[in-house]
Every structure is written in C-alpha cells, then in structure tokens.
One Martini backbone bead per residue (centre of mass of N, CA, C, O) as a GRO file, in nm:
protein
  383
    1UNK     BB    1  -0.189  -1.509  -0.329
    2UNK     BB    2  -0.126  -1.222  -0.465
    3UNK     BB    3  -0.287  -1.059  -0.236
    4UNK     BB    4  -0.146  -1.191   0.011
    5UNK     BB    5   0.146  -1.071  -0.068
    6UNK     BB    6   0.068  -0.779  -0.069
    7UNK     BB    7  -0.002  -0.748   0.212
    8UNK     BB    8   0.285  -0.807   0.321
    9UNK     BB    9   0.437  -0.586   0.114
   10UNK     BB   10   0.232  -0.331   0.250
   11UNK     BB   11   0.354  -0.382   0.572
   12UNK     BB   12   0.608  -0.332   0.523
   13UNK     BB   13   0.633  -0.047   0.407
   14UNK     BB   14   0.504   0.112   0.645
   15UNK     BB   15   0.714   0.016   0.858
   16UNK     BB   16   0.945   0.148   0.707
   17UNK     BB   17   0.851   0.405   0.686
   18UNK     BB   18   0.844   0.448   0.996
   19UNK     BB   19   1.109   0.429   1.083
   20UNK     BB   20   1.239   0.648   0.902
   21UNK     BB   21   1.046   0.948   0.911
   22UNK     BB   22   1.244   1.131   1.098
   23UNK     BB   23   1.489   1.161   0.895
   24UNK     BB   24   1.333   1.361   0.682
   25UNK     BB   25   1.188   1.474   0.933
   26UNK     BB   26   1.403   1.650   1.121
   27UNK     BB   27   1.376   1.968   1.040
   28UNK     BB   28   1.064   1.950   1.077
   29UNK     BB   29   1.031   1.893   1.420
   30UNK     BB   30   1.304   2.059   1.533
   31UNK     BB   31   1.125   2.306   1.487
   32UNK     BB   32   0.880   2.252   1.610
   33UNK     BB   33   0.985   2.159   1.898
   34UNK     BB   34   1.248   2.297   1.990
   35UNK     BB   35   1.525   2.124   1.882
   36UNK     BB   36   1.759   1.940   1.805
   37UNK     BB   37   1.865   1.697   1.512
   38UNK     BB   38   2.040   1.516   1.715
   39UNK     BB   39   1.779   1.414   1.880
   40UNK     BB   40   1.614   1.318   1.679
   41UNK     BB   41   1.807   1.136   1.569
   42UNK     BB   42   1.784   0.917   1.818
   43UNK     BB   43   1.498   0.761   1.754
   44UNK     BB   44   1.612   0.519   1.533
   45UNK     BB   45   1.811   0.406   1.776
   46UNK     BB   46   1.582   0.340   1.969
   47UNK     BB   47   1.409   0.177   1.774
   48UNK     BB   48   1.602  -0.081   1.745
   49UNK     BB   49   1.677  -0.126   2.019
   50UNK     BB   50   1.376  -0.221   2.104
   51UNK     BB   51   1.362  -0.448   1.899
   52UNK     BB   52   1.585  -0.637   1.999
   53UNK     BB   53   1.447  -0.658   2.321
   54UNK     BB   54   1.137  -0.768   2.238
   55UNK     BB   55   1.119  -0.988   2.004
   56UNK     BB   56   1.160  -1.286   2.139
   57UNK     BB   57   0.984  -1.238   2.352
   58UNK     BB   58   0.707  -1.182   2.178
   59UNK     BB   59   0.730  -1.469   2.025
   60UNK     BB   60   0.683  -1.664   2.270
   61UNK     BB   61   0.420  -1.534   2.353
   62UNK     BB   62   0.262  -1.556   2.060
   63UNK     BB   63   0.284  -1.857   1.960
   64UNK     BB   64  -0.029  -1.958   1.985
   65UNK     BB   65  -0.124  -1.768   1.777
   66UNK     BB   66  -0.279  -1.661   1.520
   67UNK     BB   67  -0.081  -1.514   1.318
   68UNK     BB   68  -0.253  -1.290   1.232
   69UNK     BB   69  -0.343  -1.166   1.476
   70UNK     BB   70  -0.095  -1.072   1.537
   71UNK     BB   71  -0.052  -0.919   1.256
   72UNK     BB   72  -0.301  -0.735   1.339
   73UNK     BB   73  -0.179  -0.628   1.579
   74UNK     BB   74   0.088  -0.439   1.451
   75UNK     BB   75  -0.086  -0.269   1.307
   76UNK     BB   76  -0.206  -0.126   1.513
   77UNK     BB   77   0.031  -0.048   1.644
   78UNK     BB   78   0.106   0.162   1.447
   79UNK     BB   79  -0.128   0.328   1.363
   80UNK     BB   80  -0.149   0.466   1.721
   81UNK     BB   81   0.113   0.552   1.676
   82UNK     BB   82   0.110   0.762   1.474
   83UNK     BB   83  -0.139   0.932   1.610
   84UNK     BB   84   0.066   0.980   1.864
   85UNK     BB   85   0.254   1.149   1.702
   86UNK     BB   86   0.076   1.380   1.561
   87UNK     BB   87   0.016   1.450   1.895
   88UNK     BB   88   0.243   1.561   1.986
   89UNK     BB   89   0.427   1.777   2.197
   90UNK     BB   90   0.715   1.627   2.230
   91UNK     BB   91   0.987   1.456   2.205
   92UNK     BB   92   0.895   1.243   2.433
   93UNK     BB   93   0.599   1.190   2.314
   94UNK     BB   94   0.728   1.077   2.055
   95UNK     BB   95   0.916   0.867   2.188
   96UNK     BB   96   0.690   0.698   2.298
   97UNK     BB   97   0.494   0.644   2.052
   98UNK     BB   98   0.733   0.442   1.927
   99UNK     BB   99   0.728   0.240   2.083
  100UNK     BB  100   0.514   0.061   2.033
  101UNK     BB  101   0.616  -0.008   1.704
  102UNK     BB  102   0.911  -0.124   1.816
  103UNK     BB  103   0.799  -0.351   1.954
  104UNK     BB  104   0.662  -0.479   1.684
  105UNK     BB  105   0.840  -0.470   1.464
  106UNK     BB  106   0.971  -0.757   1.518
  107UNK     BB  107   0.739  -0.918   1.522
  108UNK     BB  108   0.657  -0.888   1.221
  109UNK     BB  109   0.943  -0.976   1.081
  110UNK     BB  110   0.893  -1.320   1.209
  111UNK     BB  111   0.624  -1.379   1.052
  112UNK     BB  112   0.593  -1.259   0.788
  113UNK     BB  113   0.739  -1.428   0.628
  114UNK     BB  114   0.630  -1.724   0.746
  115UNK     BB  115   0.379  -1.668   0.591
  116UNK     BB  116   0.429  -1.667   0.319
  117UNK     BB  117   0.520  -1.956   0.325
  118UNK     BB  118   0.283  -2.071   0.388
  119UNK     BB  119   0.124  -1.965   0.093
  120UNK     BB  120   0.346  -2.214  -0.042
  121UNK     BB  121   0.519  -2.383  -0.149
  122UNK     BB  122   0.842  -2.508  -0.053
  123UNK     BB  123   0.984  -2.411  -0.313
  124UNK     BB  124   0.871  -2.104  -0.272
  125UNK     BB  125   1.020  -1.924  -0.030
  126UNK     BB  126   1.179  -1.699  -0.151
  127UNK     BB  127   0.987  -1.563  -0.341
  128UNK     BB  128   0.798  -1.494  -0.114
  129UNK     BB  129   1.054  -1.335   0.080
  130UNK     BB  130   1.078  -1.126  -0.168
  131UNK     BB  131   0.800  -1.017  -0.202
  132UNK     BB  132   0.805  -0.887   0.098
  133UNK     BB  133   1.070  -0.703  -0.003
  134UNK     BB  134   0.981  -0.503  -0.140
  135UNK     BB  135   0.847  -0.336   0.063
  136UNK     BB  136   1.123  -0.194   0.155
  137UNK     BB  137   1.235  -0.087  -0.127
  138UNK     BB  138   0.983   0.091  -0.166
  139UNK     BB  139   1.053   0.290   0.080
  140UNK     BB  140   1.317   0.422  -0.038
  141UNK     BB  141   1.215   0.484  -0.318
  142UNK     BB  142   0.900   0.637  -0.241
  143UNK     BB  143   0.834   0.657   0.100
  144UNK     BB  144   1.034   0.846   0.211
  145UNK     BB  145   1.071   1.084  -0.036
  146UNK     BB  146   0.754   1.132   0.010
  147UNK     BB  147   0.767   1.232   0.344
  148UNK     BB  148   0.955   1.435   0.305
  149UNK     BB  149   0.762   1.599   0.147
  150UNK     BB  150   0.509   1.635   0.343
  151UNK     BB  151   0.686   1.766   0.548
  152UNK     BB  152   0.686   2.029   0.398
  153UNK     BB  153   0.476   2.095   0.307
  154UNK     BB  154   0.226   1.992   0.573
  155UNK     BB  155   0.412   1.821   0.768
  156UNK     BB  156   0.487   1.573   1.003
  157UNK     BB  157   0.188   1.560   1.134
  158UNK     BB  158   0.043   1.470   0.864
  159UNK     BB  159   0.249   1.222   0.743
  160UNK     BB  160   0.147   1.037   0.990
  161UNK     BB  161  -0.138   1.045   0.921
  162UNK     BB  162  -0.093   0.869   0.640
  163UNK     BB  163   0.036   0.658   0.808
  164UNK     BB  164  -0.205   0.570   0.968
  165UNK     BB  165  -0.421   0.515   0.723
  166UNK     BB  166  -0.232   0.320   0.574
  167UNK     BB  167  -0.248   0.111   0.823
  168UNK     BB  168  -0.538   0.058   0.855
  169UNK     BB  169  -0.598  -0.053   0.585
  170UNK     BB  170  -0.388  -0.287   0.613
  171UNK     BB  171  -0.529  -0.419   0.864
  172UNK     BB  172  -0.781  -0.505   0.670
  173UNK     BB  173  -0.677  -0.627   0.439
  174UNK     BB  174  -0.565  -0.893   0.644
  175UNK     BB  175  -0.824  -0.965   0.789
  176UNK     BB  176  -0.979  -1.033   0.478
  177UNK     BB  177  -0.688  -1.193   0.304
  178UNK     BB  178  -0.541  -1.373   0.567
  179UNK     BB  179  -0.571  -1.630   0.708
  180UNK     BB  180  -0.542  -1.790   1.034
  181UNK     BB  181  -0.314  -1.947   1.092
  182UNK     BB  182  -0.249  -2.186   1.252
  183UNK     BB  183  -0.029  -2.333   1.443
  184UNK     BB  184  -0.147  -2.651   1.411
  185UNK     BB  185  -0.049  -2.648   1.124
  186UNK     BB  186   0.230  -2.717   1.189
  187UNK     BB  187   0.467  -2.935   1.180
  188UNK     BB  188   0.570  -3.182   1.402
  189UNK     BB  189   0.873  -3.251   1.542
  190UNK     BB  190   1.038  -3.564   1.481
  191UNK     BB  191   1.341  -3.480   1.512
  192UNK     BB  192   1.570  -3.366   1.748
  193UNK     BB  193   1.843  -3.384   1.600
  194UNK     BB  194   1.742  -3.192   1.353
  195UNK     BB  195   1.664  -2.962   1.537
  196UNK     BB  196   1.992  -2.922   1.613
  197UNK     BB  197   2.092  -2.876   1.352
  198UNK     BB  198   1.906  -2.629   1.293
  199UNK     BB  199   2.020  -2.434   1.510
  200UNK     BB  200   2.294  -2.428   1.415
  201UNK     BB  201   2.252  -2.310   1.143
  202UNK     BB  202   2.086  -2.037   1.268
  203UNK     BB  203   2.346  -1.947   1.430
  204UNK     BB  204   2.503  -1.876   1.185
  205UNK     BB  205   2.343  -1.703   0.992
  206UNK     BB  206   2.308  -1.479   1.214
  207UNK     BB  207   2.604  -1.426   1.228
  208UNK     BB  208   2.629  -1.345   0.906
  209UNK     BB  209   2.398  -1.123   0.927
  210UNK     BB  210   2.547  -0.938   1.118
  211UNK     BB  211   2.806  -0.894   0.948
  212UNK     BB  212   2.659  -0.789   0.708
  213UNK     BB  213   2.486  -0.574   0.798
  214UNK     BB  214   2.733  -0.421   0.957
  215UNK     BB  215   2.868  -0.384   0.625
  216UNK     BB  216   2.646  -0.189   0.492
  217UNK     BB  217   2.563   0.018   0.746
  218UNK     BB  218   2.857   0.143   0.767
  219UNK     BB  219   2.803   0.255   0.432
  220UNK     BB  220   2.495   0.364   0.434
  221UNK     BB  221   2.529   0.632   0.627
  222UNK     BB  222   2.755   0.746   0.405
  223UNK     BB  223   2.638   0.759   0.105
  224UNK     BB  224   2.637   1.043   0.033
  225UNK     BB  225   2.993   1.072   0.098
  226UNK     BB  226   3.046   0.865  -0.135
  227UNK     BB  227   2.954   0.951  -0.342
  228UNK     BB  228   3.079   1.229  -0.374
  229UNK     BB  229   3.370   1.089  -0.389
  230UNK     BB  230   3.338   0.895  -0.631
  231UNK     BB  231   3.126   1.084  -0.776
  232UNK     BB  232   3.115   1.418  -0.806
  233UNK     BB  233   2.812   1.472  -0.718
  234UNK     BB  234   2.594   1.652  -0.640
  235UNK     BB  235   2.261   1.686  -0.513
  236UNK     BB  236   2.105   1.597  -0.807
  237UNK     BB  237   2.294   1.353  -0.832
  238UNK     BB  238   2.274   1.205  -0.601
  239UNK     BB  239   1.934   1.150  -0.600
  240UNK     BB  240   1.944   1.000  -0.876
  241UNK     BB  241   2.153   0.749  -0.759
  242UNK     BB  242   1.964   0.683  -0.543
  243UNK     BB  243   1.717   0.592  -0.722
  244UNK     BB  244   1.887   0.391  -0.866
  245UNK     BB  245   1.948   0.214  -0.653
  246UNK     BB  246   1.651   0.097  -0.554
  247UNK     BB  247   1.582  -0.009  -0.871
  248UNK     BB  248   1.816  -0.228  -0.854
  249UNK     BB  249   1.724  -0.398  -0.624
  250UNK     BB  250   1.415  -0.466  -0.762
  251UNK     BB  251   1.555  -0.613  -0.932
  252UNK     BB  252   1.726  -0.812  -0.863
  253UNK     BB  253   1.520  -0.954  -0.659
  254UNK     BB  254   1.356  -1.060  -0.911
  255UNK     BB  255   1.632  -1.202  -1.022
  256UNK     BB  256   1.639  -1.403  -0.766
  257UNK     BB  257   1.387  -1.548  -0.662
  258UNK     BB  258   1.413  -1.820  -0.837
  259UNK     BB  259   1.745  -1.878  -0.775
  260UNK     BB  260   1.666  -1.915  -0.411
  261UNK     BB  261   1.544  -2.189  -0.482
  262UNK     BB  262   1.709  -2.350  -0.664
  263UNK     BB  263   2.018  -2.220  -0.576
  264UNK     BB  264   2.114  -2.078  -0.267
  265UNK     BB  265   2.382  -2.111  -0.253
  266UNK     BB  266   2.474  -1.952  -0.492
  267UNK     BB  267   2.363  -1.686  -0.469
  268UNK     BB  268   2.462  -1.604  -0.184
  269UNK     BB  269   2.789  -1.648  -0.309
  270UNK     BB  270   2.729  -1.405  -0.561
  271UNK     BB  271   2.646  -1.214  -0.382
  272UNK     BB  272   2.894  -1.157  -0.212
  273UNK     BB  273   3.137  -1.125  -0.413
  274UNK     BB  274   3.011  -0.881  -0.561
  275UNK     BB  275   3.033  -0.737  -0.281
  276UNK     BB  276   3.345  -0.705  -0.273
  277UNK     BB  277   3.396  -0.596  -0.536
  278UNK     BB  278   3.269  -0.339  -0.491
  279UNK     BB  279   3.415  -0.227  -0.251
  280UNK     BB  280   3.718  -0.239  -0.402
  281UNK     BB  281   3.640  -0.037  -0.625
  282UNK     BB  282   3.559   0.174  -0.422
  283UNK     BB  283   3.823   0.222  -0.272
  284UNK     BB  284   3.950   0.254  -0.552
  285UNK     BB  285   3.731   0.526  -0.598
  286UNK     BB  286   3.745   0.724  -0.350
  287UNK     BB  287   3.959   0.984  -0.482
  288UNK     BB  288   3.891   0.982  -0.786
  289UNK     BB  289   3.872   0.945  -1.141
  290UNK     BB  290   3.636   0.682  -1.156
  291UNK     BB  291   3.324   0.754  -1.215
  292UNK     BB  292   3.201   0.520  -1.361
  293UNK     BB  293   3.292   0.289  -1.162
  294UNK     BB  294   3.198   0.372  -0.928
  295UNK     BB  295   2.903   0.420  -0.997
  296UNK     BB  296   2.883   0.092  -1.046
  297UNK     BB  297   2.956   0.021  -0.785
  298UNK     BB  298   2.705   0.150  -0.607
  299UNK     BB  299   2.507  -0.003  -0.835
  300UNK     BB  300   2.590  -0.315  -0.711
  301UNK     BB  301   2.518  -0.269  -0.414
  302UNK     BB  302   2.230  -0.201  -0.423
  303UNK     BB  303   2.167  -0.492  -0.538
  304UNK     BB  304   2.263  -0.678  -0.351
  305UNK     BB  305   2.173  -0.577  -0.068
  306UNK     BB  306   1.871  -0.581  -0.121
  307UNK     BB  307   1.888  -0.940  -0.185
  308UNK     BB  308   2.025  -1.075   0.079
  309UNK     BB  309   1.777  -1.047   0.329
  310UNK     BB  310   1.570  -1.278   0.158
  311UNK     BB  311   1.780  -1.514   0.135
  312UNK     BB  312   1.832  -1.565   0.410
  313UNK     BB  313   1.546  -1.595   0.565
  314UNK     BB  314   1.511  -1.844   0.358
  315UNK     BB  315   1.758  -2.012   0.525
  316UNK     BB  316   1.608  -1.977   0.809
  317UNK     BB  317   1.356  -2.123   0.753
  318UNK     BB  318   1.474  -2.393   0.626
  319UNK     BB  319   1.595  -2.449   0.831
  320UNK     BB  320   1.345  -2.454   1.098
  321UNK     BB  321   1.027  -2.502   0.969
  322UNK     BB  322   0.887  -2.553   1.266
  323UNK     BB  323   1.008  -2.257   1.359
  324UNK     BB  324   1.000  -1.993   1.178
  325UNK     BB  325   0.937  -1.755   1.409
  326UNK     BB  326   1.206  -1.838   1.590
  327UNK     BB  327   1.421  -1.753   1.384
  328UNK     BB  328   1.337  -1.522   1.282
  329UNK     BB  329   1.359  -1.382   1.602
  330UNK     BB  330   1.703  -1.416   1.536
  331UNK     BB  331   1.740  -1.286   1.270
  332UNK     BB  332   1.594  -0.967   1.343
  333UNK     BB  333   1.814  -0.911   1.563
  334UNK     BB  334   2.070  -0.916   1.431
  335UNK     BB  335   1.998  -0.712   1.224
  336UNK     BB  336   1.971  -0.507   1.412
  337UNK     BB  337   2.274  -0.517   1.550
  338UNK     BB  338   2.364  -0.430   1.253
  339UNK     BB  339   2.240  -0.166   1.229
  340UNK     BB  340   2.387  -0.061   1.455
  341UNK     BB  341   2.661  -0.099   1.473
  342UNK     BB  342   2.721  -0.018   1.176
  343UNK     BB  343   2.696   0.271   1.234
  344UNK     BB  344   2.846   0.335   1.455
  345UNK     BB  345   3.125   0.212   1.327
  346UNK     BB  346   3.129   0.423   1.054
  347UNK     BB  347   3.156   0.698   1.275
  348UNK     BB  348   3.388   0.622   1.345
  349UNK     BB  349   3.589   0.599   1.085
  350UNK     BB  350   3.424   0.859   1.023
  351UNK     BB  351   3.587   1.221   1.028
  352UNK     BB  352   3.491   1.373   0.734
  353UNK     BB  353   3.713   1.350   0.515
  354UNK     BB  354   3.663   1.026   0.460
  355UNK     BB  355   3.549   0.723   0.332
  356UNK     BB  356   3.760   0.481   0.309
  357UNK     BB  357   3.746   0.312   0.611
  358UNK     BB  358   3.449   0.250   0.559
  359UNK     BB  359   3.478   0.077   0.321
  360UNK     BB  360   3.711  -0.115   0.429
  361UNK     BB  361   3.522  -0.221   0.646
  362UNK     BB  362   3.300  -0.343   0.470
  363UNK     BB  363   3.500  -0.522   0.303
  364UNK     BB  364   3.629  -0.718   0.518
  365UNK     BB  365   3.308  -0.803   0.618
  366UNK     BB  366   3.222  -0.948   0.359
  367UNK     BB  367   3.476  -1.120   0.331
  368UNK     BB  368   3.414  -1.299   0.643
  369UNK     BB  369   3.100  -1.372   0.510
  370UNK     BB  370   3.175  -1.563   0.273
  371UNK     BB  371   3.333  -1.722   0.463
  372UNK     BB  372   3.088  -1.820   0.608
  373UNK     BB  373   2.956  -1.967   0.402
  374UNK     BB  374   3.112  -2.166   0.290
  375UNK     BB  375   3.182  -2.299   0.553
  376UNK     BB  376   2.894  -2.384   0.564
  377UNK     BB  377   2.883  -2.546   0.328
  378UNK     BB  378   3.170  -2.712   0.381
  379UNK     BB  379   2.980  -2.893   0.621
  380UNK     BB  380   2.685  -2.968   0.406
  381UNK     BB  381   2.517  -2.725   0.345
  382UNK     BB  382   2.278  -2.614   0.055
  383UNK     BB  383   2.013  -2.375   0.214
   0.00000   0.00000   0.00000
C-alpha cells in the first residue's frame, strides 16, 4: 500500500513539475525560440485554460474504464508530450506539444486522490489524499527549483527530456504496482435522494474551492514582491524563505493528515480561520516595520494553503463516495478556474507599487471562504 501511495505521489510530482516548467525556464525558451517572455508567460495560462475545458468531458468519457489503465494513459500523455516538447522547433509547436498532457492534466488529478481511497479503509480517505498531495508540495520545493537549474545549466530541451524519462519511469512503475481498480468494484448507489444531497454538498465543496483557490492564487502570483515588501529581504533571502515556505506546507500537511480524518469539520475550520488572521497580519505588515512578524506570517500562509487542497478533496470524495471520480472531475475544474481567476485578478490589483490591494484581495475572499465552510457545517454536515 505504501509503494503504490508512492506512485500516486510520484506522478502527482511529476506533472506539477511539468505544468509549472516552463515559469523557471521561461528566459531560456525565450531567448532558444527568439520570443518575447511575455509570450512564453501565455503557456501556463492556456496550459490551465485547456484543463478547465477538457476535464469533466474527459472523466465521463473514460467512466467505464478500468482506473489503472486512464491512470497509466495520463502518464503515457505527459511522458509524449515532454519528448515533443524538446524537440519542438518553436513556440507554436512547443504550445502544441503541451496540449497533450494539458488535456489529461485534468483527468489524472479527477482519478488520482480517489484511487488513493480507494487502496485504504474509508477511515483513512484523507492520509491517502494528502499523501497524493506530497507529490505536489514536493515540486515546488524541489521539482521546480532542479528543472529551473538544469534549464540554465543544460538548456531547457534537457530538461524535458528528463521529465519525460522521469514519468515514464513512473509510468511503468504504475503498470507494474497498481491493482487494475474496475469500475464495477465500486459500490452502485443504493438511495437516488442520498446522492442527490451529496451532489448538493458537491456544488458547495466547489464553489468553496474556487473562492479559497482564487484567494491563494490572487497573492500567490505576487508572493516574491510580497516578501519583498512585508521582510525587505533581498534575492537570497526571497529564496530561502520560499523554500522554508514550502518545507511549512509538508510538514503542515503530514500534520493535518491524520486530524482530517477524525475530525474533517474542524481541520478544514482551523486552517481556514488562521490563514484569515495570517492574511490580517500580511496586509497589516505590508509596508513594513514588522519583519519577524510578517515573515512568520508568509510561513503560516504556506503552511495552511499547502494543508487545504488535500482537505478539501478528502471532503468531496466522502460527499460522493459511489462517484468520486466525478466530484473530483467537478472539483479539480473548479481549482483550475481558481488559479485562473486568481492570477487574473492579483494582477488587476497589483499596479506594481504596493502588494497591498492584493494582500487586502486575498484576506476578503479567505474570510468569505471560511464563512461559506461554516454556513455548510451549520446546515447539518460535518464531513
């Protein structure tokens, strides 16, 4: 069980590290293909856009199939699509090549976290769903930073190419350590009224989702000019308090995972309430003055935002049980369209002046989101 959570968490890793590639190695594309960076920026924006669009019709279409094989059909798509990235002559064929694993992006993230559920007893829904979501804090903190180094170091078409050995490796290893999870293992809906109330609880979770992902994401976007402004810490320390932030969200996550299980209710109220006062305390050392203050407060940030994703889609598994592939298909559009949205609206805000609006953005929309967990417990759910 601990190897094949293993491979859920190594393919998670994997296509984190591919979504986000080409951020790092944006000034080596840039100057390889003869574009502007601004053009190269366009790919992770259009890479999410199609995830949005594709998910939902894509899980319903591969319903029937046996889990393993989609799982191992995403990872074939990512592995292609890497190969044709690196040899890609120019920017149009490179955003071509990403279409590919953009499509099935969605699809592995719809499937991944409930088969995790489905190798554990339902006690442990939530430990299998963040041990999937390892793989993910993992890329920011090591994922990223090696392909960004390897982009400049060896070029970023080496860098494909190693991620393309890397998920194929993992893709094998997939074939060979995950059970083939037929649809028809899954228990068939016994009462049409029970699912009708978890689709309700569903459409809820989502829109929940999409508000706190739109709040993370609108200041997430802007996190080096934040740090900047709340510690006025140079280049190398930038860099050291994001790897200390990344390293808070895994420990956090390992922290929460067994508490989100026993006690989902609070878990999910408790990391909410205090990423509002982290937000509180941001916008209030904004321009600063308390730099220990807000520094603690940028790693209490990482630590809640990695904690919540995982949280979230544990509850949206247990409202759906009997179709967690589609709740997760409803859930994982939503995130996209939050990192969509947040992103957008971050850089309304942000005039290049003050992180402030944008900080101010985030605390709102924290405060809204927790308000919407609350009003949802307060109506008789506490899963």
């Amino acid at each position: 069980m601990a190897l094949q959570l293993a491979v859920l968490a190594a393919a998670a890793y994997v296509y984190a590290v591919a979504e986000l590639a080409p951020i790092g190695a944006m000034p080596a594309i840039a100057a390889d293909l003869h574009v502007s960076e601004a053009r190269v920026g366009m790919l992770p924006a259009a890479y999410a856009f199609i995830s949005v669009v594709a998910t939902v019709p894509l899980v319903r279409w591969t319903s029937h199939w046996s889990r393993r094989r989609v799982f191992v059909l995403t990872l074939i798509s990512l592995t292609v699509s890497q190969v044709l990235s690196a040899f890609a002559p120019g920017l149009a064929a490179l955003a071509a090549s990403r279409v590919l694993c953009a499509l099935t992006h969605g699809l592995m993230w719809s499937i991944i976290a409930p088969i995790g559920a489905r190798l554990v007893p339902p006690s442990h829904t939530g430990r299998a769903t963040t041990a999937v979501y390892v793989g993910t804090s993992a890329a920011l903190i090591v994922g990223n930073p090696l392909t960004t180094s390897m982009s400049q170091a060896w070029g970023w078409r080496a860098a494909s190419l190693v991620i393309a050995v890397a998920a194929g490796v993992i893709t094998m290893l997939a074939r060979c350590c995950l059970p083939d999870l037929r649809v028809d293992d899954v228990a068939p809906v016994r009462n049409s009224s029970q699912y009708r109330l978890g689709d309700a609880r569903l459409v809820t979770l989502c829109v929940i989702t999409l508000i706190g992902v739109t709040a993370h994401f609108a200041s997430y976007t802007f996190v080096v000019p934040i740090i900047r402004e709340v510690t006025g810490a140079d280049g190398r320390g930038q860099v050291l308090l994001l790897a200390v932030y990344g390293v808070t969200g895994l420990v956090s996550m390992a922290a929460l995972a067994r508490a989100s299980d026993r006690r989902p209710r609070a878990t999910v109220t408790v990391t909410l309430a205090v990423l509002c006062v982290a937000f509180v305390v941001l916008t209030a050392t904004a321009s600063g003055g308390a730099v220990m203050l807000g520094g603690a407060a940028i790693l209490v940030w990482g630590g809640c935002a990695a904690a919540l994703p995982p949280l979230l889609q544990a509850a949206v598994i247990r409202s759906c049980p009997q179709h967690a592939e589609h709740a997760s298909a409803l859930y994982v559009t939503a995130f996209q369209i939050g990192i969509v949205s947040g992103s957008l609206g971050g850089g309304a805000m942000y005039g290049g002046h003050s992180v402030l609006p944008v900080l101010l953005m985030s605390a709102v929309l924290f405060a809204v989101t927790l308000a919407g967990v609350a009003l949802r417990y307060e109506r008789g759910t506490d899963r």
